[in-house]
C-alpha positions, 0 to 999 in steps of 0.5 A: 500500500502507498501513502498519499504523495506516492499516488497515480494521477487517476488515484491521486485525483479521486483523493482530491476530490474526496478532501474538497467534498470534506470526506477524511477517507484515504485512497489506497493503491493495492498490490493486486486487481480490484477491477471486478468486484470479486477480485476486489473483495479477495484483495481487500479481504472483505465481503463482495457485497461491500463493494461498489461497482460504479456501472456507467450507462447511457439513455437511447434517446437523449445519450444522457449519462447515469451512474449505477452505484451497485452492490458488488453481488448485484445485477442492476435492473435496467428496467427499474432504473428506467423507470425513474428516468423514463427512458431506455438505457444502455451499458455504455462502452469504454469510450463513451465511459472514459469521455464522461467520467475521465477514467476507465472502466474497472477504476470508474469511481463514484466521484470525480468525473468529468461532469456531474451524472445523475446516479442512483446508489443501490439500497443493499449496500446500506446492510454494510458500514463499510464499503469499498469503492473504486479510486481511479485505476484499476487496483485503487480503491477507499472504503466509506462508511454506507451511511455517508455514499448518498451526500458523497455523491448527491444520489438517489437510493433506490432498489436496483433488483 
């Protein structure tokens, strides 16, 4: 594990973003994979419903971007979310992914995007204090308490199933 002025860019701007937003959370780039939800719990040591998957989809018709904040052992419901927005989504690709949030897929964190998204937060990960998320590249990552991943990222918690 590396402190703070040994950081990559990608993790280095997450940790930023999380110091502005007034979160004391500590980004940490880890020896091994975190780039599936599995590979991150193994890694980390924890459950894989304590990790958040940051799943980045696109609405058909007005190519609107929206953040899906999943449970590590969760499958979103398109469906479901697309009842909230009222239009069809689609997972978006890696380039349109790296466009919108600025990091790419398997690294895509919570936070710290380009622009600002709309994101909706899965409910299950509220059964958990602490949760792992992506910090920007592939094997970084920063534990919060559930409690505080709605004002951290302005979403709306809701049942993903």
């Amino acid at each position: 594990m590396s402190n703070n002025n040994e950081l990559s860019k990608s993790a280095q701007s997450v940790q930023d973003v999380l110091k502005q937003k007034g979160f004391n959370l500590e980004v940490l780039e880890l020896p091994s994979s975190t780039r599936t939800a599995i590979e991150a719990a193994t890694t980390i040591g924890c459950e894989v419903s304590q990790i958040v998957k940051s799943l980045l989809f696109r609405t058909k018709e007005s190519l609107k971007p929206i953040l899906v904040l999943a449970s590590g052992i969760n499958r979103v419901n398109e469906q479901t979310i697309e009842k909230y927005i009222g239009e069809k989504l689609k997972k978006a690709d890696a380039n349109f992914t790296r466009e919108i949030t600025g990091f790419a897929i398997g690294g895509v964190p919570p936070i710290g995007h380009k622009q600002k998204i709309e994101t909706f937060i899965d409910n299950d990960l509220l059964h958990h204090e602490k949760i792992w998320a992506a910090a920007g590249t592939p094997n970084a990552v920063f534990s919060l308490r559930s409690s505080d991943i709605e004002k951290l990222t302005d979403g709306k918690i809701i049942s993903i199933k």
